[in-house]
N, C-alpha and C positions, 0 to 999 in steps of 0.2 A: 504493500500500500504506500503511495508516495506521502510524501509529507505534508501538511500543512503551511502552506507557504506564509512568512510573516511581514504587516505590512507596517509601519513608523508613518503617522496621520500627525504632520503638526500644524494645526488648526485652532484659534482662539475661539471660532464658533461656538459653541457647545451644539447645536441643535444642528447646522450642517457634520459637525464628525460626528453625531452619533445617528444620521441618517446614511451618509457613507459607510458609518461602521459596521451597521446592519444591513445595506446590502452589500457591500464586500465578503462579510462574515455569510451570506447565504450561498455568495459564489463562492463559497472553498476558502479564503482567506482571513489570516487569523491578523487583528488589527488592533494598534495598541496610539493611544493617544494622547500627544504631549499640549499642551494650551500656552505653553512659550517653547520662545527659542531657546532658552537655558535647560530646561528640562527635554527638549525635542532633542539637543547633544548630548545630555548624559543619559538619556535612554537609548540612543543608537547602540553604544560597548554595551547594555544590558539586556535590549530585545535581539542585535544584532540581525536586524529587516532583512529580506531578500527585495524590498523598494520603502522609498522613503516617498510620502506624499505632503508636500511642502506648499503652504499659501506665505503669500508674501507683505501682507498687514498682519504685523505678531506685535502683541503689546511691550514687549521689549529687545527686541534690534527688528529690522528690517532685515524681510526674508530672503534678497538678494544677497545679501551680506554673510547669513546664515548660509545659504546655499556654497559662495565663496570657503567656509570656512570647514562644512562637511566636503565639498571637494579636496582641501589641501590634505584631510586624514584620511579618505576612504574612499572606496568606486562601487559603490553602494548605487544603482540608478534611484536619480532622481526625478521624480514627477510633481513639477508645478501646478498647481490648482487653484487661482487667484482670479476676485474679480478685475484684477488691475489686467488694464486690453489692449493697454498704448503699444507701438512697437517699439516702443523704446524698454518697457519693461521683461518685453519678449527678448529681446537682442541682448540686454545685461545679462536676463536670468539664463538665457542657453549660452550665453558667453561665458558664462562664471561657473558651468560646471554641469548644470542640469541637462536632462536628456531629452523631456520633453514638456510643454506648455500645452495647460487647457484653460479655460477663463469659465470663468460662474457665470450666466447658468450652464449646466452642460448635458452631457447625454451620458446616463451613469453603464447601458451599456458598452459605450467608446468607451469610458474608463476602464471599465473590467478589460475590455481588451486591447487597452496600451498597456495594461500593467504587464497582463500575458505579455504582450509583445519583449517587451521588455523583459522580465523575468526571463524570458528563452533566452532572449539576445545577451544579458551577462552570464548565465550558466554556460551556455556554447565558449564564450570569450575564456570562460574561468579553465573549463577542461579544457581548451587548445592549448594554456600557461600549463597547466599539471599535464599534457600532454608534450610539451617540448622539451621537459622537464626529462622525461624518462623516455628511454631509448631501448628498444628490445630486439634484438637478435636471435634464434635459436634459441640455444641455451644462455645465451648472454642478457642481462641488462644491467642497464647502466644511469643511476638516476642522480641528476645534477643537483637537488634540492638536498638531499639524505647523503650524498657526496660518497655515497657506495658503488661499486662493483660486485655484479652475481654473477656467477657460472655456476650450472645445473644444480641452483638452490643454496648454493656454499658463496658466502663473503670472502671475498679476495683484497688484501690490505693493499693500501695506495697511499703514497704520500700523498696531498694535494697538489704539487704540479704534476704528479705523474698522473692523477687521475682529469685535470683538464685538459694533459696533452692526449690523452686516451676521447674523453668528450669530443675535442673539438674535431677530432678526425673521423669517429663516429658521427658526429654532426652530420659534416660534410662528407659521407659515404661517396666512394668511388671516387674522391677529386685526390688529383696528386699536390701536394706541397712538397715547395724548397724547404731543406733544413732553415734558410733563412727567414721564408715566409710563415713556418713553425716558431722560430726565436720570436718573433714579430707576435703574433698571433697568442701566445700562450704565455714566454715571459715578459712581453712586452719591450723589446727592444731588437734590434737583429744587425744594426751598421756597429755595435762596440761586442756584441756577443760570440761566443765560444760557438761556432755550429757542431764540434764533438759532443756541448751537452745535449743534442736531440740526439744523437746515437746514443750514446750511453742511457737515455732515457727509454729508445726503443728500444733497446735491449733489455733493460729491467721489467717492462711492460709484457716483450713477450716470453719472458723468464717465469712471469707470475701467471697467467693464465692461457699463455696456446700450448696446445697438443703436444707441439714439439716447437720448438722456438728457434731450433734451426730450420726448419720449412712450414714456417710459419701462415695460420689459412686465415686472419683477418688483417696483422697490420703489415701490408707486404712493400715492398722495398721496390721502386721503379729505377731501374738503375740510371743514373745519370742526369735525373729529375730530384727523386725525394721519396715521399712515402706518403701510401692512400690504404685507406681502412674497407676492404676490400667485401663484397658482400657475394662474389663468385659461387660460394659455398650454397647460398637459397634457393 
């Protein structure tokens, strides 16, 4: 059963959010209401919303301002719902962070489904980041967040550069690099750098988890170019 999805109403109406509340809450979502902008930011870290629904006459700061200021901590989508219609308050409020603009009065089915809209559109966004994040191969994955390497279910220890130089070539499957565009790329520098340390680093790499590290089946050696993390094997 999927979850309850949660919604952040900051609204000083009393009589419009709890008319919102209840048919939001009949479409599926679960809706929790703050009557300033001081309590609308410390209930975000405590409801933590999947959308924030934000009017912009709050009786203490201005909701574009608030908008600004939940943008700088969190990508939280925000949905504007004010009677203010000028385009000037349209253009601050989607300038300063928010996602989308409705004005009072409205059509409370468009609302349910920009929320939807929305809701999808950050969950997609979120699993692409946790999906670029980790990288799978056969038996291999390799996940950039947790800074682990796995081969068939067992953790393989990695320093940190050695496991970014291992990332970024997995990254970039099948492209070859210069040892120097490796220095460049990985330790950040490559016109004063050693290019023995990427030898010595492939070598420790394929020491720790190929087959045989002398004929080695992912990070293979182009001669006279570099080395590309090779996916031949799939």
């Amino acid at each position: 059963m999927n979850r309850k999805r949660k919604l952040l109403m900051i609204e000083d109406e009393k009589d419009i959010a709890r008319i919102v509340q209840d048919y939001l809450h009949v479409n599926g979502f679960e809706v929790v209401i703050a009557e300033s902008g001081k309590d609308g930011k410390r209930l975000i870290n405590e409801v933590q919303p999947d959308l924030i629904i934000l009017d912009l006459t709050l009786p203490d700061m201005d909701g574009i301002e608030l908008c600004r200021q939940i943008r700088d901590e969190n990508e939280t989508p925000i949905l504007i719902l004010s009677a203010r219609s000028s385009d000037t308050d349209k253009v601050l409020g989607l300038g300063f962070g928010a996602d989308d603009y409705m004005t009072k009065p409205f059509s409370f089915s468009e609302l349910v489904a920009r929320i939807h809209a929305h809701i999808r559109r950050s969950e997609r966004t979120e699993q692409q980041k946790i999906n670029k994040h980790v990288l799978k191969f056969n038996h291999i994955v390799i996940d950039k967040q947790a800074y682990t390497l796995t081969v068939d279910g067992e953790e393989i220890s990695l320093s940190a550069k050695e496991f970014d130089l291992l990332f970024f070539l997995a990254d970039h499957k099948n492209q070859v690099f210069s040892k120097s565009q490796l220095l460049d790329a990985v330790w950040g520098y490559a016109e004063y750098g050693d290019e023995n340390t990427v030898t010595v680093y492939i070598r420790r790499l394929r020491e720790k988890f190929e087959i045989d590290p002398s004929n080695p089946t992912y990070i293979k050696t182009v001669w006279g170019i570099g080395y590309k993390f090779s996916l031949e094997s799939e």
